[in-house]
ZATORBA-427815 format. One record per residue: chain; x, y, z of N, C-alpha, C in turn. Coordinates in steps of 0.05 Angstrom, whole numbers, plus 5000, padded with zeros to 4 digits. Each point is the difference from the previous one (the first is absolute). Layout:
! ZATORBA-427815
A:X:Y:Z:X:Y:Z:X:Y:Z
...
This chain:
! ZATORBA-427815
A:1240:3739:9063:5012:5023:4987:5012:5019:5020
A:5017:5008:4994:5024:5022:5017:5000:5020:4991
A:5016:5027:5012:5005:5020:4984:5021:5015:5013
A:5027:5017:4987:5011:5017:5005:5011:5026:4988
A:5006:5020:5016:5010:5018:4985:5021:5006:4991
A:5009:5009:4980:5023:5016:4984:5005:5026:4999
A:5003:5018:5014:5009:5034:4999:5018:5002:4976
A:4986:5020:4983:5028:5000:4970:4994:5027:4996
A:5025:5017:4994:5005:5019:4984:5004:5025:5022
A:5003:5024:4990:5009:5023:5022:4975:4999:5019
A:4972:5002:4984:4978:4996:5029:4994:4982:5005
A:5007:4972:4995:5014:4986:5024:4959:4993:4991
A:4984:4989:4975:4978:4995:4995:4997:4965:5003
A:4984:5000:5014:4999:4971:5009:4989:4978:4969
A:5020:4985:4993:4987:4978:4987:4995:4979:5014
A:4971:4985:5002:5001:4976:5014:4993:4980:4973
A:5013:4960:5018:5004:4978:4992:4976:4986:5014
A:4982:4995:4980:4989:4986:5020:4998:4965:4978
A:5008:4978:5023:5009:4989:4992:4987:4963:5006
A:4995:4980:4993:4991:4974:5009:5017:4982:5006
A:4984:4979:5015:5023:4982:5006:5012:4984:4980
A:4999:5006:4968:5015:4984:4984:5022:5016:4983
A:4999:5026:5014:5016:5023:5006:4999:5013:4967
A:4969:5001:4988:4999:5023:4978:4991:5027:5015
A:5004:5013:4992:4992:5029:5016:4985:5019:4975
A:4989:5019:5022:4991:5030:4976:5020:5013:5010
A:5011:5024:4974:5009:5023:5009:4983:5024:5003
A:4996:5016:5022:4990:5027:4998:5017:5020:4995
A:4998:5019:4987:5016:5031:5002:5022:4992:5003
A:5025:4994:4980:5019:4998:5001:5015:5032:4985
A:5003:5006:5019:5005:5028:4995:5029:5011:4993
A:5019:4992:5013:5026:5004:4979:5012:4977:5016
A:5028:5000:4990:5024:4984:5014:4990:4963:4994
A:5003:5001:4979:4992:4973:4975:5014:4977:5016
A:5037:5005:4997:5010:4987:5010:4997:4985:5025
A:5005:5013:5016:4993:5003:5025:4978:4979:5006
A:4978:5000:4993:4968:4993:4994:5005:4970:4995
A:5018:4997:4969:4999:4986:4988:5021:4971:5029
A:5015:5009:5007:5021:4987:5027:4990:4988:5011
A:4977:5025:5018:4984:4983:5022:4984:4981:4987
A:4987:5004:4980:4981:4976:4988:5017:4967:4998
A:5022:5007:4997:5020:4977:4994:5013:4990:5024
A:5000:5012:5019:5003:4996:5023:4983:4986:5022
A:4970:5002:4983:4986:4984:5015:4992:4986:4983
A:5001:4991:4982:4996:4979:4986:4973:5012:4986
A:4994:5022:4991:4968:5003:4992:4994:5001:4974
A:4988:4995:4989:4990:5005:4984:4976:5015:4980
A:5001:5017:4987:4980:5032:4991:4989:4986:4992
A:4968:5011:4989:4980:4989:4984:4995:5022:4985
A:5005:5018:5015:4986:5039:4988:5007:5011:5025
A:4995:5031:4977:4999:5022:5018:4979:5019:4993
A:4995:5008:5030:4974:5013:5006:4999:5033:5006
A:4998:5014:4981:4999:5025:5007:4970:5013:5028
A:5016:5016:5016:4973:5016:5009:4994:5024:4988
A:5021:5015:4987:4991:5014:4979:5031:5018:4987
A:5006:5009:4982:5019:4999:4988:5016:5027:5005
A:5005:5020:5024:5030:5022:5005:5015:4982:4999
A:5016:5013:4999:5033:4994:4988:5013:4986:5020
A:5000:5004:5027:5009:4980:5026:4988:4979:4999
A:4969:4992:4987:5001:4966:5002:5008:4987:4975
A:4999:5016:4980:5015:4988:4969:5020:4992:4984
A:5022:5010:5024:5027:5001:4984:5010:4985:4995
A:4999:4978:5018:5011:4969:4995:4983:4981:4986
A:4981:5012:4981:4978:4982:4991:5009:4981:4978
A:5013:5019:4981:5013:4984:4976:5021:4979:5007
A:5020:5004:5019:5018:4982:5004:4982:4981:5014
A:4986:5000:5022:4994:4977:5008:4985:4979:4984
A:4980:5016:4977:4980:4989:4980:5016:4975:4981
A:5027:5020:5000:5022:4984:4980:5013:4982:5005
A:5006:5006:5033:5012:4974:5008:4987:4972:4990
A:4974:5010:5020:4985:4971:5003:4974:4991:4971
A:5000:5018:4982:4988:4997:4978:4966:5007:5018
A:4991:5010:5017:4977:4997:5013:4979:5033:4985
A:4978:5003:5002:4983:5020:4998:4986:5018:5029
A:5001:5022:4979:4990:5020:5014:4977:5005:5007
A:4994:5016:5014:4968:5011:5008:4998:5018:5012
A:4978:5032:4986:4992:5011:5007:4978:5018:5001
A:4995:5018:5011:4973:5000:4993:4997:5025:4967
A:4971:4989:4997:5001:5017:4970:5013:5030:4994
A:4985:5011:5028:5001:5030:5001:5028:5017:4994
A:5025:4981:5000:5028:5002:5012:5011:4981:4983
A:4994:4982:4970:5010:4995:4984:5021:5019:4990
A:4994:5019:4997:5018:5023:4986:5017:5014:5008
A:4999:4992:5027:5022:5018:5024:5027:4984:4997
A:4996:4974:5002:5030:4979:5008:5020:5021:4975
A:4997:5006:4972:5017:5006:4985:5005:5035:4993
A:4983:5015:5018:4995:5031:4994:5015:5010:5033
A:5020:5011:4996:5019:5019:5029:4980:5014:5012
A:4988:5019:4979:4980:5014:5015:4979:4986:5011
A:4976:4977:5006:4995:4995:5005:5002:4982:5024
A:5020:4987:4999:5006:4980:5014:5018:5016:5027
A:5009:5023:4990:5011:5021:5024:5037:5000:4988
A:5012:4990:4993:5032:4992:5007:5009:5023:4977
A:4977:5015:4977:5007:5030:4991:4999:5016:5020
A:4995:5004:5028:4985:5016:5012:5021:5007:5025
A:5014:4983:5008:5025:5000:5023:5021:4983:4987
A:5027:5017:5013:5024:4997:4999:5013:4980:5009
A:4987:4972:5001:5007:4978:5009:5021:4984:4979
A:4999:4998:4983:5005:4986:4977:4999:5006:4972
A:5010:4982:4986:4985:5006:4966:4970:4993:4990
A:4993:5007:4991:4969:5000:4995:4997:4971:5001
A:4972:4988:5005:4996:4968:5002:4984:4994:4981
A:5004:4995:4989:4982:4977:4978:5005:4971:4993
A:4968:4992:5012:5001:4974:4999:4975:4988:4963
A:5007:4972:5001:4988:4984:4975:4967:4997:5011
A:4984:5008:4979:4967:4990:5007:4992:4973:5020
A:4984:5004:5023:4992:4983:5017:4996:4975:4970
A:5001:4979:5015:4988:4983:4988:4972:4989:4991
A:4987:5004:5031:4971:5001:5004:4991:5029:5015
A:4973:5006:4988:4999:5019:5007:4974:5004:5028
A:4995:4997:5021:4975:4992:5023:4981:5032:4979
A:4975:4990:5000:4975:5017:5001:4985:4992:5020
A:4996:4993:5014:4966:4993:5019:5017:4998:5031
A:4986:5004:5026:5006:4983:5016:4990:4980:5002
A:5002:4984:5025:4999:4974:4989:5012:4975:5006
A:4989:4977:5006:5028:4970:5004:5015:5001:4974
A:5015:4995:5008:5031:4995:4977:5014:4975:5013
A:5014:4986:4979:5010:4976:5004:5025:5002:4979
A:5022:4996:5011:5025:5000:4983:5024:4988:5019
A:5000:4969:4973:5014:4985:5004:4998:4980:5029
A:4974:5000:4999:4998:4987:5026:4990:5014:5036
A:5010:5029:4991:5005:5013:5025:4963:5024:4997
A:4985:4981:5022:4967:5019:4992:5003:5027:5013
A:4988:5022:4996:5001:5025:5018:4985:5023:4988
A:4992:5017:5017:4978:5014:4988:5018:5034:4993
A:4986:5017:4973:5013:5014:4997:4968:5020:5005
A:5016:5022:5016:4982:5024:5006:5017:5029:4985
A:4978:5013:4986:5020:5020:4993:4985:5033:5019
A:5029:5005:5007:5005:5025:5021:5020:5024:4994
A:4978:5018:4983:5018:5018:4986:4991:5024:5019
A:5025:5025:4994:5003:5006:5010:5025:5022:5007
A:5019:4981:5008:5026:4999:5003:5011:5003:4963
A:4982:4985:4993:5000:4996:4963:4976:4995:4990
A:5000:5008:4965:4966:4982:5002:5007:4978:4996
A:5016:4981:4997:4997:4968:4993:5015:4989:5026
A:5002:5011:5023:5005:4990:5021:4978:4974:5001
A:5016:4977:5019:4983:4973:5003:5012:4994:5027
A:4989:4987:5006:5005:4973:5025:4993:4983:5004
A:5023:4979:5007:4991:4966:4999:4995:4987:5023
A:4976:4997:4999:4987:4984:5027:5012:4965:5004
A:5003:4998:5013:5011:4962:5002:4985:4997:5036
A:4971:4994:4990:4989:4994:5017:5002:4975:5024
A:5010:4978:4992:5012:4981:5013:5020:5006:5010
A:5021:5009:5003:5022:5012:5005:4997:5035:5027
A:4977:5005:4985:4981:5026:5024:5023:5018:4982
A:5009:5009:4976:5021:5017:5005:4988:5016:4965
A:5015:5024:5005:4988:5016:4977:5032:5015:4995
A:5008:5004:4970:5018:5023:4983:4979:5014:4992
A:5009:5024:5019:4985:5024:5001:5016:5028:4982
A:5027:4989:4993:5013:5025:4978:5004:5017:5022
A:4993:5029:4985:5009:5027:5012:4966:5015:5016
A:4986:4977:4999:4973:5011:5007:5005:5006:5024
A:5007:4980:5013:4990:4999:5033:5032:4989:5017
A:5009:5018:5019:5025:4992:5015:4993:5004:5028
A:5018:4986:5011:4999:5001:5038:5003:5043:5005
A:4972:5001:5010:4996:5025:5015:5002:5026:4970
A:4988:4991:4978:4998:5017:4977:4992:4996:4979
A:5001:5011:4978:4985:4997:4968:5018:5001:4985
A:4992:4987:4979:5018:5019:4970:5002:5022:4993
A:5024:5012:4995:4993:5026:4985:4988:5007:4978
A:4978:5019:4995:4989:5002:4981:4999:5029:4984
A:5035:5010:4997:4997:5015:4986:5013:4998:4974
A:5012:4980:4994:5004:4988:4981:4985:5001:4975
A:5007:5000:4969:4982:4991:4979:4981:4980:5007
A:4972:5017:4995:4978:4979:5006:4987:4990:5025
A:5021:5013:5030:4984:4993:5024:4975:5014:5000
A:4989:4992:5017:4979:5012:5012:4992:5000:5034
A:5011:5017:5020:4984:4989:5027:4978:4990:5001
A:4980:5013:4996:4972:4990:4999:5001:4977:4992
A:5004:4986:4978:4996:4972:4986:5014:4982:5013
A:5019:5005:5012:5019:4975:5026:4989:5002:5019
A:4992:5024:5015:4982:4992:5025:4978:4987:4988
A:4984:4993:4982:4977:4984:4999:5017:4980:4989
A:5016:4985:4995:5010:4991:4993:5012:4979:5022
A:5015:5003:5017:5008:5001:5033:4977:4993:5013
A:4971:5016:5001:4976:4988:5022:4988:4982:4987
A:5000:4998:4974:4975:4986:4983:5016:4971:4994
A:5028:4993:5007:5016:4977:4984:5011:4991:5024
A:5019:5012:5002:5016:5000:5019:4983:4983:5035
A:4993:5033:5008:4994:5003:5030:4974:4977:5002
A:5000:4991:4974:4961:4975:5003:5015:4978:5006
A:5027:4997:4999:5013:4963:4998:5002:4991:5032
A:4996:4981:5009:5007:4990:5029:5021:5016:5015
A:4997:5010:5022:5016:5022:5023:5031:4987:4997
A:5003:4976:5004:5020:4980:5005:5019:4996:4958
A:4994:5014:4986:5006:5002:4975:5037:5015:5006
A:5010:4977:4983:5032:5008:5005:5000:5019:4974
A:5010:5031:5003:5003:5013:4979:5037:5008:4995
A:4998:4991:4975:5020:4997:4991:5003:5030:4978
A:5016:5017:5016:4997:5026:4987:5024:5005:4974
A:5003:5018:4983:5028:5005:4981:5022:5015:5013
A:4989:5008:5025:5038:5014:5009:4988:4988:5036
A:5022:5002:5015:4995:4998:5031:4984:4965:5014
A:5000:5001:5020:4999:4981:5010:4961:4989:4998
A:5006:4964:4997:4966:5006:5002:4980:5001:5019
A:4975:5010:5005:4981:5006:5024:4976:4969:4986
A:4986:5009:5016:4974:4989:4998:4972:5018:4996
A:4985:4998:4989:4974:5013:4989:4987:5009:5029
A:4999:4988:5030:4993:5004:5015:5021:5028:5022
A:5020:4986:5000:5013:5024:5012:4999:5029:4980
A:5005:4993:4969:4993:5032:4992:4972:5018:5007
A:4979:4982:4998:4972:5005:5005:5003:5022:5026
A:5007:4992:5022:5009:5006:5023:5018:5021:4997
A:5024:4999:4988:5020:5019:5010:5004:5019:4978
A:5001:4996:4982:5015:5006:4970:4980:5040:4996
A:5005:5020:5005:4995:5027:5001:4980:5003:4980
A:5014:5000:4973:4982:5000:4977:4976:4985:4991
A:4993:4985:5015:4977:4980:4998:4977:5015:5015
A:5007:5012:5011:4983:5020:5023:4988:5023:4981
A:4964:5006:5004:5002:5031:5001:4998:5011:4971
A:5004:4976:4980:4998:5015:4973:4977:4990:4984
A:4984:5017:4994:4975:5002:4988:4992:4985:4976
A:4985:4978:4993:5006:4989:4978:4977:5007:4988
């Protein structure tokens, strides 16, 4: 199994492909720019199975419907954030001057538990890390050493949590208790910016430091 990134939309929100050698792939956070999305997939010959929400603002959602439609494939997300994909206010895209409001169609499946999960072949564990949101998640792919960490956790910082529904407090335990427990050598695959490893943030990353849980 492989994986790469996709930068889409004005912040430039990372959707990653992660993909096998018989070239079906998952989609993560496909966040706008459908087309675009839809090219590269065709360009490498891949093929969707689903798409995987880490949790539902409006930068990882926008391209959800078109891609869902292309490939006829299902959604997933977590319970807490069922209701966000189709409400502006919630999902944020009522809230800034980016665009027209976003509303997307009901996940397909909806995750309650963490937990192994298995879809379509592709095993991986889902931890949920709210926070940043409450139905924030992240997908562990332990064989692979690599985690979609959403808006939780980025090279040298956090999610913002002043958003509908953040909470600091609940992402920093969130971050030490999920996150910062996985092997040092863990490739984190963040929603905007380049990816680190669980060990160098441990080490460098400011916010990880110093705050009281």
């Amino acid at each position: 199994m492989n994986w790469f990134p996709v930068p889409l939309g004005g912040l430039q929100t990372n959707c990653y492909i992660l993909y096998r050698e018989d070239r079906t792939c998952l989609i993560f956070d496909p966040g706008e720019e459908g087309t675009k999305l839809i090219n590269i997939l065709a360009e490498k010959k891949l093929e969707p199975r689903a798409i995987l929400l880490t949790h539902a603002h409006f930068d990882h959602i926008g391209a959800v419907d078109t891609i869902r439609d292309r490939y006829g494939i299902p959604v997933y997300i977590h319970n807490r954030e069922a209701k966000w994909l189709s409400d502006p206010a919630l999902n944020g895209s009522g809230l800034f001057p980016v665009g027209p409001p976003i509303r997307v169609r009901d996940a397909d499946y909806l995750i309650k538990n963490e937990g192994e999960m298995t879809v379509d072949g592709f095993t991986f564990n889902v931890f949920e890390t709210p926070g940043h949101s409450p139905g924030s998640v992240s997908f562990y792919f332990s064989e692979k050493g690599i985690i979609v960490s959403g808006d939780a956790l980025f090279m040298g910082s956090i999610g913002r949590t002043d958003l509908p529904g953040g909470n600091e407090k609940e992402l920093m335990k969130s971050i030490h208790s999920k996150l910062l427990a996985l092997p040092e050598e863990t490739i984190v695959l963040p929603g905007h910016g380049p990816a680190t490893t669980i060990g160098d943030e441990m080490d460098t990353n400011p916010f990880l430091h110093g705050f009281g849980l």
